[in-house]
N, CA, C, O and CB atoms as a CASP TS submission, in Angstrom:
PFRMAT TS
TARGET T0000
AUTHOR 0000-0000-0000
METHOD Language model
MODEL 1
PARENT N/A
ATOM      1  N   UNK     1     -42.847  85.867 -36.206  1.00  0.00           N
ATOM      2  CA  UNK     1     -43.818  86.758 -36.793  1.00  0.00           C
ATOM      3  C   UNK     1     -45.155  86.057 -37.046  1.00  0.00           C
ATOM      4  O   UNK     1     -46.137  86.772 -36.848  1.00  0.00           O
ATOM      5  CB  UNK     1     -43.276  87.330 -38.080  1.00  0.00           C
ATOM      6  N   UNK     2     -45.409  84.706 -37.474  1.00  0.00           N
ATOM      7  CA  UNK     2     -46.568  83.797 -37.525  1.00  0.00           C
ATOM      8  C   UNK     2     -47.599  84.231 -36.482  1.00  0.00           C
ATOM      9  O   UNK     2     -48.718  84.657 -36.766  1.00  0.00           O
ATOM     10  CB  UNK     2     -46.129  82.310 -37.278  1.00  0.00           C
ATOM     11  N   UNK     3     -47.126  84.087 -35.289  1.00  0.00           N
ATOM     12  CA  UNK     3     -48.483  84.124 -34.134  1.00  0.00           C
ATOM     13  C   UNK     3     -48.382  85.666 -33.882  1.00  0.00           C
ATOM     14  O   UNK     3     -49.065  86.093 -32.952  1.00  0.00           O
ATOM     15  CB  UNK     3     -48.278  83.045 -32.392  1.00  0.00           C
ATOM     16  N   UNK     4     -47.559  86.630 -34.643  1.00  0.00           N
ATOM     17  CA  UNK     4     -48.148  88.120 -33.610  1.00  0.00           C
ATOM     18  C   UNK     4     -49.013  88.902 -35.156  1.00  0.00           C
ATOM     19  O   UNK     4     -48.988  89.020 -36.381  1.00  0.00           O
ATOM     20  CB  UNK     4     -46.199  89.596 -32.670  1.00  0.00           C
ATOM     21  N   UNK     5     -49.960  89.381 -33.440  1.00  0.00           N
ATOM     22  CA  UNK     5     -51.539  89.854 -34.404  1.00  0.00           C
ATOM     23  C   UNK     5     -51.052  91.275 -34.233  1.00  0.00           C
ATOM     24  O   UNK     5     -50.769  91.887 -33.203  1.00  0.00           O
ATOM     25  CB  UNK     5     -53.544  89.470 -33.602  1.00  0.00           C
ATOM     26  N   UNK     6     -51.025  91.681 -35.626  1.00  0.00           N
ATOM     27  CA  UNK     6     -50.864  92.984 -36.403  1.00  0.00           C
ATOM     28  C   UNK     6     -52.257  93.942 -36.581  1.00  0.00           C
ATOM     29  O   UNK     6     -52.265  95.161 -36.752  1.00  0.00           O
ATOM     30  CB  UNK     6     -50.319  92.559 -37.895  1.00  0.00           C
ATOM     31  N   UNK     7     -52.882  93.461 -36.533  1.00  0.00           N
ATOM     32  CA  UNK     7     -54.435  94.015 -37.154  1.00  0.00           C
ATOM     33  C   UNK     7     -54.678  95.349 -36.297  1.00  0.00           C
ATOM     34  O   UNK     7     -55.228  96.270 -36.901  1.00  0.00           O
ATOM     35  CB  UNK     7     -55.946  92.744 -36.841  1.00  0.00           C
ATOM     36  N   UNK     8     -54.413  95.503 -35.285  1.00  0.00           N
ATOM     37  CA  UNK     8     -54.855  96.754 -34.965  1.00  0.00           C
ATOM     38  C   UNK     8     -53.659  97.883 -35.747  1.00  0.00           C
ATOM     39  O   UNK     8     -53.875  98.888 -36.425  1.00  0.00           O
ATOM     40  CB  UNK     8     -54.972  96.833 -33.198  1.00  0.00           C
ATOM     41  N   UNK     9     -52.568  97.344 -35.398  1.00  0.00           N
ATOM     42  CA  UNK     9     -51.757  98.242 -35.872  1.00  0.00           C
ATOM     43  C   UNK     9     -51.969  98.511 -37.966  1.00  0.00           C
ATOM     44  O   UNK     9     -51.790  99.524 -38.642  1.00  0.00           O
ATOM     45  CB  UNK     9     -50.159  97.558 -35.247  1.00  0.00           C
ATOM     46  N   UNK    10     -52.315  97.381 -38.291  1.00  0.00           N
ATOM     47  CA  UNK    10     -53.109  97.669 -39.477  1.00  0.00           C
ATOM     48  C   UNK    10     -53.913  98.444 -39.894  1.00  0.00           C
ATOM     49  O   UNK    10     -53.768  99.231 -40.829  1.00  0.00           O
ATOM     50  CB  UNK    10     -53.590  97.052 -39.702  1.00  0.00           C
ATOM     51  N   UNK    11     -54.957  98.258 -39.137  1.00  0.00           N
ATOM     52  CA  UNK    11     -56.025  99.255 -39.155  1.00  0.00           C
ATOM     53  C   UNK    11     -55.714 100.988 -38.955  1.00  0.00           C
ATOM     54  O   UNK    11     -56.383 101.982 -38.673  1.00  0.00           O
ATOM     55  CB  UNK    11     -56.935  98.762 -38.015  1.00  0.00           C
ATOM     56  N   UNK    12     -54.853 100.799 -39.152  1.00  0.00           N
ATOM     57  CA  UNK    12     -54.322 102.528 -38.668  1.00  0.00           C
ATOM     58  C   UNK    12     -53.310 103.147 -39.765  1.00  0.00           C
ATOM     59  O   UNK    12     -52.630 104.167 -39.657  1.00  0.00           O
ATOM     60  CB  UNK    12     -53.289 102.551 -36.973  1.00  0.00           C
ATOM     61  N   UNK    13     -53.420 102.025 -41.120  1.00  0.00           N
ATOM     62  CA  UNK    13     -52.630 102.830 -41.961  1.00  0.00           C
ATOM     63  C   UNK    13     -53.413 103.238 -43.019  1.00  0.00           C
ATOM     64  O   UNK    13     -54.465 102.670 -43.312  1.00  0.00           O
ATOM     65  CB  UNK    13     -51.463 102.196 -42.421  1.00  0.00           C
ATOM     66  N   UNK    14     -52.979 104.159 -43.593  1.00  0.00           N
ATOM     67  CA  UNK    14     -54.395 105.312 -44.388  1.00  0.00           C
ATOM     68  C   UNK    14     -53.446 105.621 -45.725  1.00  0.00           C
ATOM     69  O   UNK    14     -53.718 106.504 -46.539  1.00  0.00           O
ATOM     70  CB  UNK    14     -54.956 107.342 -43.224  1.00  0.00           C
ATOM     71  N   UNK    15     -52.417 104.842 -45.802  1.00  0.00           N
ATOM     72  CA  UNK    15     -51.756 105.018 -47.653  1.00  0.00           C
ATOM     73  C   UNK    15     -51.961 103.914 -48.293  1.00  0.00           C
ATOM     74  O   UNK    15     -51.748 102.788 -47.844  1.00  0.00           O
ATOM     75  CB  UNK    15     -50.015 105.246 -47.954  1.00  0.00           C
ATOM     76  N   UNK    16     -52.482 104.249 -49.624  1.00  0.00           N
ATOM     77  CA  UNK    16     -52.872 103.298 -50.713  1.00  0.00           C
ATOM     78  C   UNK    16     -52.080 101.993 -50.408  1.00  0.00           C
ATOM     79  O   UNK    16     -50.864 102.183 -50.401  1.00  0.00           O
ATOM     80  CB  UNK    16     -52.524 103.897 -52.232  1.00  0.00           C
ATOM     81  N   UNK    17     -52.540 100.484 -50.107  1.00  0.00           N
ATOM     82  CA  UNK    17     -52.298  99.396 -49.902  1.00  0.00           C
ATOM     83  C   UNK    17     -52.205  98.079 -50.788  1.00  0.00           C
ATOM     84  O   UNK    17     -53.259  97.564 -51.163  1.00  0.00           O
ATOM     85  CB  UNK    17     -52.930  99.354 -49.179  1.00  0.00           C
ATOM     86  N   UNK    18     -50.599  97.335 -51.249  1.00  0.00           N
ATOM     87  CA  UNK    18     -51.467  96.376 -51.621  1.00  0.00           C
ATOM     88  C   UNK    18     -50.850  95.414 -51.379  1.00  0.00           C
ATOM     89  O   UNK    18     -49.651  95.247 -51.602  1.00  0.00           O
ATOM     90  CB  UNK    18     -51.951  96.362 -52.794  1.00  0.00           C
ATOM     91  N   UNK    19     -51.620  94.647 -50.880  1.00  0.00           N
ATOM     92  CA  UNK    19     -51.094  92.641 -50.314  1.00  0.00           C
ATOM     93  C   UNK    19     -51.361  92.290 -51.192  1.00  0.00           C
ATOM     94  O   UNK    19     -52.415  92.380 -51.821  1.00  0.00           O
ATOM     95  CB  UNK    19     -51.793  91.510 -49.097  1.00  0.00           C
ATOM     96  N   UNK    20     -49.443  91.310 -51.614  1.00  0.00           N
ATOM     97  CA  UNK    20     -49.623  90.186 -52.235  1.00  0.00           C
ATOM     98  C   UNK    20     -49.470  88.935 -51.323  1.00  0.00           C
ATOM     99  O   UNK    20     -48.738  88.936 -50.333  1.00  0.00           O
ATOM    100  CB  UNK    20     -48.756  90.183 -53.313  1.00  0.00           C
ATOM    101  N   UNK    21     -50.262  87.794 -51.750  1.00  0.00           N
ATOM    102  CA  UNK    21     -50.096  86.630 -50.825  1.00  0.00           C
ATOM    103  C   UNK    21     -50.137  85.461 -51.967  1.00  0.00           C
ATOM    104  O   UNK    21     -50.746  85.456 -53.037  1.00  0.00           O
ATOM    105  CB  UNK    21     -51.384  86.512 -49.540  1.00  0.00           C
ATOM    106  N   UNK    22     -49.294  84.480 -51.389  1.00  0.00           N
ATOM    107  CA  UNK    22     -48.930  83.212 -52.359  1.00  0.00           C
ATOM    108  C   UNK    22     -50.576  82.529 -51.717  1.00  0.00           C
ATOM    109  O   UNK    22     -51.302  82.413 -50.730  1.00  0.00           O
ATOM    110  CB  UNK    22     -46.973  82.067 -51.896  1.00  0.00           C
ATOM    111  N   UNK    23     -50.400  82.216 -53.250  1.00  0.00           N
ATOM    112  CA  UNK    23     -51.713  81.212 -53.054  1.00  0.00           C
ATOM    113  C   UNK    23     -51.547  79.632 -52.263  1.00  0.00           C
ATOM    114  O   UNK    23     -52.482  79.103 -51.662  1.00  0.00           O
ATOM    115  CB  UNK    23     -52.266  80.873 -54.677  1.00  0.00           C
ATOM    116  N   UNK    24     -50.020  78.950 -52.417  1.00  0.00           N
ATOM    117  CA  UNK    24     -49.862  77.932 -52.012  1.00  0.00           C
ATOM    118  C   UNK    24     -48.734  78.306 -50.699  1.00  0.00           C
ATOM    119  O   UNK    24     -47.763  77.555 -50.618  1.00  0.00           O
ATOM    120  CB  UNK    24     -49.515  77.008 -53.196  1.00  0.00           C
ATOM    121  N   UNK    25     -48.808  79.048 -50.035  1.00  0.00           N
ATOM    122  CA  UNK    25     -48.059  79.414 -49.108  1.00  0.00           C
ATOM    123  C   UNK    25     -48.292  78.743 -47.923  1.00  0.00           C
ATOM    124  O   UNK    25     -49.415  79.039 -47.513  1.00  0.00           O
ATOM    125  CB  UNK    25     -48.122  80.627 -48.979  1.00  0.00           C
ATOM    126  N   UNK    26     -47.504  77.677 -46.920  1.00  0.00           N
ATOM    127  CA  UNK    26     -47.936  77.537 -46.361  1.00  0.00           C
ATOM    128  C   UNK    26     -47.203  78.189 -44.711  1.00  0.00           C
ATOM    129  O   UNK    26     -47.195  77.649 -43.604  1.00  0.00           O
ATOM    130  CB  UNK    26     -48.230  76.452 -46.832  1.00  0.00           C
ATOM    131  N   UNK    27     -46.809  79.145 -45.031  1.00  0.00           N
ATOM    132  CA  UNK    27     -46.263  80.243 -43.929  1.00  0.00           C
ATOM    133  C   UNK    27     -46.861  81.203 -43.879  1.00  0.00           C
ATOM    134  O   UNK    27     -47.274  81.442 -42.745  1.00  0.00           O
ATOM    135  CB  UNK    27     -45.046  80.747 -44.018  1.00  0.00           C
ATOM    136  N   UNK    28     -47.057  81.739 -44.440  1.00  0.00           N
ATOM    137  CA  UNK    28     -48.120  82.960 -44.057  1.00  0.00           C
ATOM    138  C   UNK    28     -48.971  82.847 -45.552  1.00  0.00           C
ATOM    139  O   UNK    28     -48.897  83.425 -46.637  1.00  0.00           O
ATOM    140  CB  UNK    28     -47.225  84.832 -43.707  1.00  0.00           C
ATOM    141  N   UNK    29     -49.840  81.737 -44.949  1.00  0.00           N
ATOM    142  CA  UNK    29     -51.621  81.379 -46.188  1.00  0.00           C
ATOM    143  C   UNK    29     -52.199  82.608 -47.064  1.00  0.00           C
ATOM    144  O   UNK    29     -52.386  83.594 -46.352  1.00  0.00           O
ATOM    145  CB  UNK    29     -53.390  81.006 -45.023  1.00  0.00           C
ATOM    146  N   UNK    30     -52.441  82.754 -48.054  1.00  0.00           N
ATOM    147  CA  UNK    30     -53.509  83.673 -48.660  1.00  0.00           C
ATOM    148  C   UNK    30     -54.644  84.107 -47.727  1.00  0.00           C
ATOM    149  O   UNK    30     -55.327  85.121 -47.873  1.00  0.00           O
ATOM    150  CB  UNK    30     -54.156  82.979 -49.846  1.00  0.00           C
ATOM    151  N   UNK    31     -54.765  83.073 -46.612  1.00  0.00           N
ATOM    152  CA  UNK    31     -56.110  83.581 -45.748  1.00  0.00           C
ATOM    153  C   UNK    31     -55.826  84.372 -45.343  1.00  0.00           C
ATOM    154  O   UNK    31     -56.637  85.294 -45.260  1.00  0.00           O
ATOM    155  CB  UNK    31     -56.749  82.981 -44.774  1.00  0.00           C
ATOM    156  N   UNK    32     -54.242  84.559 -44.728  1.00  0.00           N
ATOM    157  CA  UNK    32     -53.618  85.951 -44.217  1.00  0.00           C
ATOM    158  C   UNK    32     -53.975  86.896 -44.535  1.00  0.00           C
ATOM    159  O   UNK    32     -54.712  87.716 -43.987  1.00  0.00           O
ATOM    160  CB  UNK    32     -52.532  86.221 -44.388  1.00  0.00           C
ATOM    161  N   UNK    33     -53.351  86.876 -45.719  1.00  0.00           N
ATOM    162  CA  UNK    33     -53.465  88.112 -46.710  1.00  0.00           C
ATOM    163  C   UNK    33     -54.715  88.556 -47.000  1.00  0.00           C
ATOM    164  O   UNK    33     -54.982  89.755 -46.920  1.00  0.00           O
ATOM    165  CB  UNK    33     -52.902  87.873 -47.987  1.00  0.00           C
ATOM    166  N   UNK    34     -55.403  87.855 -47.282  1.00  0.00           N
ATOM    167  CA  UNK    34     -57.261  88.063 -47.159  1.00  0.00           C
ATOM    168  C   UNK    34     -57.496  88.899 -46.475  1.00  0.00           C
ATOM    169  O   UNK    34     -57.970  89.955 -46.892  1.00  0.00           O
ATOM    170  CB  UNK    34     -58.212  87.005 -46.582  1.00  0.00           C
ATOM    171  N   UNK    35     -57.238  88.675 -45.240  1.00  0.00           N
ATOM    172  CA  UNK    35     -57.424  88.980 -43.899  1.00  0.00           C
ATOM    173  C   UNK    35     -56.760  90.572 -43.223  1.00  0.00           C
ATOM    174  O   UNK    35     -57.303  91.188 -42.305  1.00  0.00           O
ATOM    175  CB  UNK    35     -56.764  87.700 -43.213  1.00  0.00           C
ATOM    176  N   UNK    36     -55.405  91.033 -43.981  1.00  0.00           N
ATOM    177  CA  UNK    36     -54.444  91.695 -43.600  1.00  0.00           C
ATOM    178  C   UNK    36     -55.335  92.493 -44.737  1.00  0.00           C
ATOM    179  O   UNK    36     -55.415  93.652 -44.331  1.00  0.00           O
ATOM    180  CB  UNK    36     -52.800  91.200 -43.560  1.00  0.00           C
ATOM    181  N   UNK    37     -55.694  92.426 -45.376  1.00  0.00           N
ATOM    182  CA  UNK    37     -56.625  93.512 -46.674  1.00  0.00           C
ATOM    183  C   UNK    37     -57.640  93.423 -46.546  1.00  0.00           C
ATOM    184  O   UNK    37     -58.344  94.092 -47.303  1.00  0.00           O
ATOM    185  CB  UNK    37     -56.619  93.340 -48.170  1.00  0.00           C
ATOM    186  N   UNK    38     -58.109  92.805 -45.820  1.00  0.00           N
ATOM    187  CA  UNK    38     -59.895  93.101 -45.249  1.00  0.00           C
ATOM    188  C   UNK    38     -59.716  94.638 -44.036  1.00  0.00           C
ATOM    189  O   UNK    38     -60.353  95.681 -43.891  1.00  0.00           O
ATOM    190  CB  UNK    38     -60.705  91.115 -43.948  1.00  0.00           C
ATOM    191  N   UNK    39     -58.305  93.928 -43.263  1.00  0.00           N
ATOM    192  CA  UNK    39     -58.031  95.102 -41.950  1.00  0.00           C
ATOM    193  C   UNK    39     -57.613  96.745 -42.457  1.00  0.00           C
ATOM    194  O   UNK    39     -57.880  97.836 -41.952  1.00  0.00           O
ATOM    195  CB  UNK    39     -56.497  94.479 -40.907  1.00  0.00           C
ATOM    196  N   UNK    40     -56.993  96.437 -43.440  1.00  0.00           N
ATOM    197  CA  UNK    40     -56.348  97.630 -44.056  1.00  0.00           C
ATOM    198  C   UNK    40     -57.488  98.358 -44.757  1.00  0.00           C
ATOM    199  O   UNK    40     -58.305  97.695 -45.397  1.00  0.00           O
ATOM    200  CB  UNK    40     -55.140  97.241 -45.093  1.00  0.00           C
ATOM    201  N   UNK    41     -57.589  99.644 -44.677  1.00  0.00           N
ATOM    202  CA  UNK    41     -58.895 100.455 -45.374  1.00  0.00           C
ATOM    203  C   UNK    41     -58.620 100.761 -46.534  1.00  0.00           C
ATOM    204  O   UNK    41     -57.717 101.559 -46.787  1.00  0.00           O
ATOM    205  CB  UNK    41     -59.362 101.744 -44.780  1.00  0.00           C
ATOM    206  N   UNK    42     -59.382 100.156 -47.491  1.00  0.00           N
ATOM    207  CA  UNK    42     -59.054 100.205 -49.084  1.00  0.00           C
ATOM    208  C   UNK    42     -58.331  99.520 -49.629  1.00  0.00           C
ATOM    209  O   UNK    42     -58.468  99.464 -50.851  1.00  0.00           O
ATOM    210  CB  UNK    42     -58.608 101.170 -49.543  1.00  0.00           C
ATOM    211  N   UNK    43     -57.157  98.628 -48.937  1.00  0.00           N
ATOM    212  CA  UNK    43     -56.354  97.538 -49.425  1.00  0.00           C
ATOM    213  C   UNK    43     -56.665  97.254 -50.619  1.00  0.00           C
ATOM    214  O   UNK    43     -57.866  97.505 -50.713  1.00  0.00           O
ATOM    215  CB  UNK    43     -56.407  96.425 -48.727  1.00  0.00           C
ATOM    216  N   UNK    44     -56.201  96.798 -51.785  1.00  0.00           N
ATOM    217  CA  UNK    44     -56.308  95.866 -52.336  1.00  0.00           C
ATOM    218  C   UNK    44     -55.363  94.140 -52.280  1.00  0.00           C
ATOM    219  O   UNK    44     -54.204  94.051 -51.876  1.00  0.00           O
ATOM    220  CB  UNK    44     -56.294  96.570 -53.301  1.00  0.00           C
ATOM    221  N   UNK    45     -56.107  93.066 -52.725  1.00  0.00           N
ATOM    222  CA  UNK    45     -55.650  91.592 -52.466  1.00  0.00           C
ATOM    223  C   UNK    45     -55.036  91.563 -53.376  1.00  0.00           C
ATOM    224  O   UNK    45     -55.303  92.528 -54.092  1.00  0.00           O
ATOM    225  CB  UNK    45     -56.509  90.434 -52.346  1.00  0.00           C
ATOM    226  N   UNK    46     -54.021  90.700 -53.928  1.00  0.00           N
ATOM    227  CA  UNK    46     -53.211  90.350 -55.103  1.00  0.00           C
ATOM    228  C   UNK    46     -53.096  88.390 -54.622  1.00  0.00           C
ATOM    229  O   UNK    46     -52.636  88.147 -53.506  1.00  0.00           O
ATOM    230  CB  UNK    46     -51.374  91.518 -55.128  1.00  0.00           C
ATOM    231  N   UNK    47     -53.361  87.651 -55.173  1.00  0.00           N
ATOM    232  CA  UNK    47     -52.836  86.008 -54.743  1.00  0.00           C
ATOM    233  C   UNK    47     -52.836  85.763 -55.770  1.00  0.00           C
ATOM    234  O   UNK    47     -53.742  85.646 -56.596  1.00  0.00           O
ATOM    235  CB  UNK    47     -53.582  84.893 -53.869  1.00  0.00           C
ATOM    236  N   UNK    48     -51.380  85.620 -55.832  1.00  0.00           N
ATOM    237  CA  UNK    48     -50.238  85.200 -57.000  1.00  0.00           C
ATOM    238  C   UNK    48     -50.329  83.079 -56.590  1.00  0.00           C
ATOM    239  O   UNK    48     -50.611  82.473 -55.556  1.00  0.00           O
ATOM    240  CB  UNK    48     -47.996  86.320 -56.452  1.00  0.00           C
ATOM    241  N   UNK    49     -49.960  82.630 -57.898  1.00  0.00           N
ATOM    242  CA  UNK    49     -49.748  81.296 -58.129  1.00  0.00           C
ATOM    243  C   UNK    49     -48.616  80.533 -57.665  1.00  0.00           C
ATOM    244  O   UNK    49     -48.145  79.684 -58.423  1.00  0.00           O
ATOM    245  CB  UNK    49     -49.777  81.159 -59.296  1.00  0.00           C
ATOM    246  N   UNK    50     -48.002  80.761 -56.269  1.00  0.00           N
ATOM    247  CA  UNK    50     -46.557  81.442 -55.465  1.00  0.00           C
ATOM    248  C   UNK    50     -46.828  80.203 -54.098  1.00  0.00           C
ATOM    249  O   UNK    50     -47.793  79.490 -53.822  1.00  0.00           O
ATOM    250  CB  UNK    50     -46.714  83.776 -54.812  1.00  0.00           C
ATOM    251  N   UNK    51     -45.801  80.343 -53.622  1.00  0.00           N
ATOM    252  CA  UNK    51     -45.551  79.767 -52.191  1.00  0.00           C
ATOM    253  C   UNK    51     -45.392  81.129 -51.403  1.00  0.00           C
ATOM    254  O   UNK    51     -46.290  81.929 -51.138  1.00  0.00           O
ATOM    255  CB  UNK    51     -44.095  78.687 -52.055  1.00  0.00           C
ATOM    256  N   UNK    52     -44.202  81.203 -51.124  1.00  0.00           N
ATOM    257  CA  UNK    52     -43.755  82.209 -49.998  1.00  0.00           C
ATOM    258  C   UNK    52     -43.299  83.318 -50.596  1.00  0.00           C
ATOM    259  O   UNK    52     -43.541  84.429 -50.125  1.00  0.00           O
ATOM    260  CB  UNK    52     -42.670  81.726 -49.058  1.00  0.00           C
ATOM    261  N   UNK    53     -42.620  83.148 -51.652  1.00  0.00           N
ATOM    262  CA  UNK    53     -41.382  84.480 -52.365  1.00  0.00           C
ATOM    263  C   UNK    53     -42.250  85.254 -53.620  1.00  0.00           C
ATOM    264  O   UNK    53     -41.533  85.630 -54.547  1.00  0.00           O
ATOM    265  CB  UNK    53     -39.558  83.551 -53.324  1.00  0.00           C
ATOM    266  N   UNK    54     -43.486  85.491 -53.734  1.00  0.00           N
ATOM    267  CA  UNK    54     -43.657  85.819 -54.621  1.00  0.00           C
ATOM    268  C   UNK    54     -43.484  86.599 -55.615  1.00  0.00           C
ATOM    269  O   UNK    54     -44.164  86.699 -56.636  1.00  0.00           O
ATOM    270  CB  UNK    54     -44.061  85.771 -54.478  1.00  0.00           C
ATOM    271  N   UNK    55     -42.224  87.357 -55.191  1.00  0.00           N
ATOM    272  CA  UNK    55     -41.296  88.295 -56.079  1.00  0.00           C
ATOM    273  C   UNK    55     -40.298  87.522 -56.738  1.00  0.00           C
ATOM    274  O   UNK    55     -39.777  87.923 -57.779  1.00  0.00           O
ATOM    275  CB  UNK    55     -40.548  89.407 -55.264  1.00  0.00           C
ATOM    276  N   UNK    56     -39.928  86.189 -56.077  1.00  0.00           N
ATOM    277  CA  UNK    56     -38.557  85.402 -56.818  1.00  0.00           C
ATOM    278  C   UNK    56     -39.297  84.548 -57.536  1.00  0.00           C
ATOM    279  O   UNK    56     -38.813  84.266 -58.632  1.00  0.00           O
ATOM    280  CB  UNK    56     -37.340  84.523 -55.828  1.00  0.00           C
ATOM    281  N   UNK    57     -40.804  83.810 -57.132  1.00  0.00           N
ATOM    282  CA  UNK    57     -41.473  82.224 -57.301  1.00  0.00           C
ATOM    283  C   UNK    57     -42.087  83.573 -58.787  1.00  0.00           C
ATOM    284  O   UNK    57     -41.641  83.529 -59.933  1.00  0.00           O
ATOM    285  CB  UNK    57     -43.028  81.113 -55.501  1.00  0.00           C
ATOM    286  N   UNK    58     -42.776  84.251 -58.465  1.00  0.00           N
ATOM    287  CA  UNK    58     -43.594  84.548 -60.061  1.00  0.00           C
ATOM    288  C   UNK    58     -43.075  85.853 -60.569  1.00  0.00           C
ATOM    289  O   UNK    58     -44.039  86.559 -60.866  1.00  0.00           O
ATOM    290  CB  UNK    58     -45.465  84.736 -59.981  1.00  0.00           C
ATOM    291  N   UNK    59     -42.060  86.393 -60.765  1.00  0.00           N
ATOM    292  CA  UNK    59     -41.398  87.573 -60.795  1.00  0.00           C
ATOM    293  C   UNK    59     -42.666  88.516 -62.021  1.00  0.00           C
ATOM    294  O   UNK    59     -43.115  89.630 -61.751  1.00  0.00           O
ATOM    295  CB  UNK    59     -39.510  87.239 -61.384  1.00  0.00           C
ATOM    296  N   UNK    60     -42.952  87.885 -63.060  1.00  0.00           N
ATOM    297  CA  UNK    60     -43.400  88.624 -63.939  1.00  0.00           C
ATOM    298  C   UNK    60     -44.826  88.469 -63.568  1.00  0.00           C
ATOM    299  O   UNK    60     -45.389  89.027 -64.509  1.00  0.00           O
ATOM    300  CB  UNK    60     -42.964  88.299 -65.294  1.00  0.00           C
ATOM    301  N   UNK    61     -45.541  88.143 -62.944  1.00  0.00           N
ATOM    302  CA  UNK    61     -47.167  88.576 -62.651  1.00  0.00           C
ATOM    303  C   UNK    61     -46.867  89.649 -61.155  1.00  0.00           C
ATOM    304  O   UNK    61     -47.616  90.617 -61.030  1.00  0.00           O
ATOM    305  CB  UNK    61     -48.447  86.774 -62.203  1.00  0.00           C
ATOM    306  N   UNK    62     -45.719  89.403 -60.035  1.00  0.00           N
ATOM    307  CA  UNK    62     -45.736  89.665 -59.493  1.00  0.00           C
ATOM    308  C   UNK    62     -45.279  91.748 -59.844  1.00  0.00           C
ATOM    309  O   UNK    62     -45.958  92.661 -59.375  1.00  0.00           O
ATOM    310  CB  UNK    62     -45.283  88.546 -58.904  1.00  0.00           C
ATOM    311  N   UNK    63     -44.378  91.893 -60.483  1.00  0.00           N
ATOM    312  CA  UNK    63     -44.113  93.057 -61.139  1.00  0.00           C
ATOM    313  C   UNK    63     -45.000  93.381 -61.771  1.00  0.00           C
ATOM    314  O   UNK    63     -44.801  94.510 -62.218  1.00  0.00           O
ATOM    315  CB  UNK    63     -43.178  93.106 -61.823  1.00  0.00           C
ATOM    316  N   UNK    64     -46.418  92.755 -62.220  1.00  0.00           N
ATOM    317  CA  UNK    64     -47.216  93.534 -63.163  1.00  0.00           C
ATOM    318  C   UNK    64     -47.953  93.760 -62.422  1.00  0.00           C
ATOM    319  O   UNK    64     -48.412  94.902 -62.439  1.00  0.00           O
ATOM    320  CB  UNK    64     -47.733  93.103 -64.328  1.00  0.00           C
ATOM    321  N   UNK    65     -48.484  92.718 -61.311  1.00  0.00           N
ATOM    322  CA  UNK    65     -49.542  93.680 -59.835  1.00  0.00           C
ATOM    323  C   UNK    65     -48.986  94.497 -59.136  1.00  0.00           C
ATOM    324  O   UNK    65     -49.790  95.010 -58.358  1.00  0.00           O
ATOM    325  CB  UNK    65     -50.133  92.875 -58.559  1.00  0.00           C
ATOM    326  N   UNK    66     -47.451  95.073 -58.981  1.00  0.00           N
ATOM    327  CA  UNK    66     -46.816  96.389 -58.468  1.00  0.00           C
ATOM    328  C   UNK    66     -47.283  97.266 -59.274  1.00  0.00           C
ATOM    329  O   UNK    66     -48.119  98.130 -59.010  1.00  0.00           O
ATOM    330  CB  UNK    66     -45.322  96.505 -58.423  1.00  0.00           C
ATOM    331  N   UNK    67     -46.622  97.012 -60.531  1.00  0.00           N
ATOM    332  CA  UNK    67     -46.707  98.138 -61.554  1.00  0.00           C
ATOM    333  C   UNK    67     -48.514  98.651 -61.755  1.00  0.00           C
ATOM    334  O   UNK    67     -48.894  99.786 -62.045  1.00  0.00           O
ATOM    335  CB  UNK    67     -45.952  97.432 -63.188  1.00  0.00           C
ATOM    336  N   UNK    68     -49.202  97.696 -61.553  1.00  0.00           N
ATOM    337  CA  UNK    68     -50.462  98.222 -61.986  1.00  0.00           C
ATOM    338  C   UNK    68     -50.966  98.547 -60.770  1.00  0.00           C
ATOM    339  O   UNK    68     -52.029  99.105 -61.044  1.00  0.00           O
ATOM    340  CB  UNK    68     -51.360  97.325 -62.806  1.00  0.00           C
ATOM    341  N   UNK    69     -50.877  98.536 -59.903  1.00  0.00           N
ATOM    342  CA  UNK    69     -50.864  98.954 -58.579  1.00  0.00           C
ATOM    343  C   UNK    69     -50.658 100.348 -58.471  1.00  0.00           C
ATOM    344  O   UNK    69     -51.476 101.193 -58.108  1.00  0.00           O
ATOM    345  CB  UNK    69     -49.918  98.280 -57.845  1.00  0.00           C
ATOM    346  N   UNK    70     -49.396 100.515 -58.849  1.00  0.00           N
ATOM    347  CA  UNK    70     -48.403 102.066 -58.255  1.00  0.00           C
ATOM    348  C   UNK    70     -49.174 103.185 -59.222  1.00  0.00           C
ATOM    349  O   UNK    70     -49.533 104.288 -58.811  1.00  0.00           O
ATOM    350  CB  UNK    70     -46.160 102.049 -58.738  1.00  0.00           C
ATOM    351  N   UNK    71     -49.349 102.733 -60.489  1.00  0.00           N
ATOM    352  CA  UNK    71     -49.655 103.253 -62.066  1.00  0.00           C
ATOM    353  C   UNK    71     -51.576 103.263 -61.891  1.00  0.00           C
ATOM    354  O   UNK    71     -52.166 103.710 -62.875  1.00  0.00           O
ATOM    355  CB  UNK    71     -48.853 101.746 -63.637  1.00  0.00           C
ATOM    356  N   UNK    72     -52.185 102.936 -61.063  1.00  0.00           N
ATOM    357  CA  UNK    72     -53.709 103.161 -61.447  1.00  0.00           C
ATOM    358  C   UNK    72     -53.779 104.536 -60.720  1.00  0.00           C
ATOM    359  O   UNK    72     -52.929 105.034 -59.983  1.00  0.00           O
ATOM    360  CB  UNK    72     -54.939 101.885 -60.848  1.00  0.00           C
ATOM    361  N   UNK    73     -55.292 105.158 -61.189  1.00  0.00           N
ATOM    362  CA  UNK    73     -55.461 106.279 -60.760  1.00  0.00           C
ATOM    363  C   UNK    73     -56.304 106.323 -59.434  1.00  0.00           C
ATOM    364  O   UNK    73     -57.134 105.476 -59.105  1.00  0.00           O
ATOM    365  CB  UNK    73     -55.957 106.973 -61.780  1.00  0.00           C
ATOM    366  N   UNK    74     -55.963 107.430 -58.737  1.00  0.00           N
ATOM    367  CA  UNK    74     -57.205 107.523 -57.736  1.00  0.00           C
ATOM    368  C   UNK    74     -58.201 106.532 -57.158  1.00  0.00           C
ATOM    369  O   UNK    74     -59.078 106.919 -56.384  1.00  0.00           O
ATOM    370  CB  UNK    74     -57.981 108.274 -58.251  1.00  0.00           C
TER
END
């Protein structure tokens, strides 16, 4: 999954978005994620204090950028 480019197929999704990316990740970088939410229209970025798992590595910041995510308005 590392070398295949997603971005077009990115660019073509139109429901509220949000990338989280480990800040110290060195499998798929925060630049990724930067990058994968620059492509996505309206994305929002999330870079958690994380390697790779950022649901297991920061469980409680990572559940509060879902939750505030799913829970904001419009």
């Amino acid at each position: 999954m590392r070398d295949v480019d997603q971005r077009r197929t990115a660019a073509l999704i139109r429901n509220p978005t949000l990338v989280i990316a480990g800040e110290h990740d060195t499998v798929t970088s925060a630049d990724h994620g930067k990058e994968l939410a620059a492509t996505v229209p309206g994305a929002r970025l999330t870079v958690l204090p994380t390697v790779h798992m950022a649901n297991v590595e920061g469980q409680t910041e990572f559940l509060e950028a879902v939750v505030a995510f799913l829970t904001e308005g419009p």
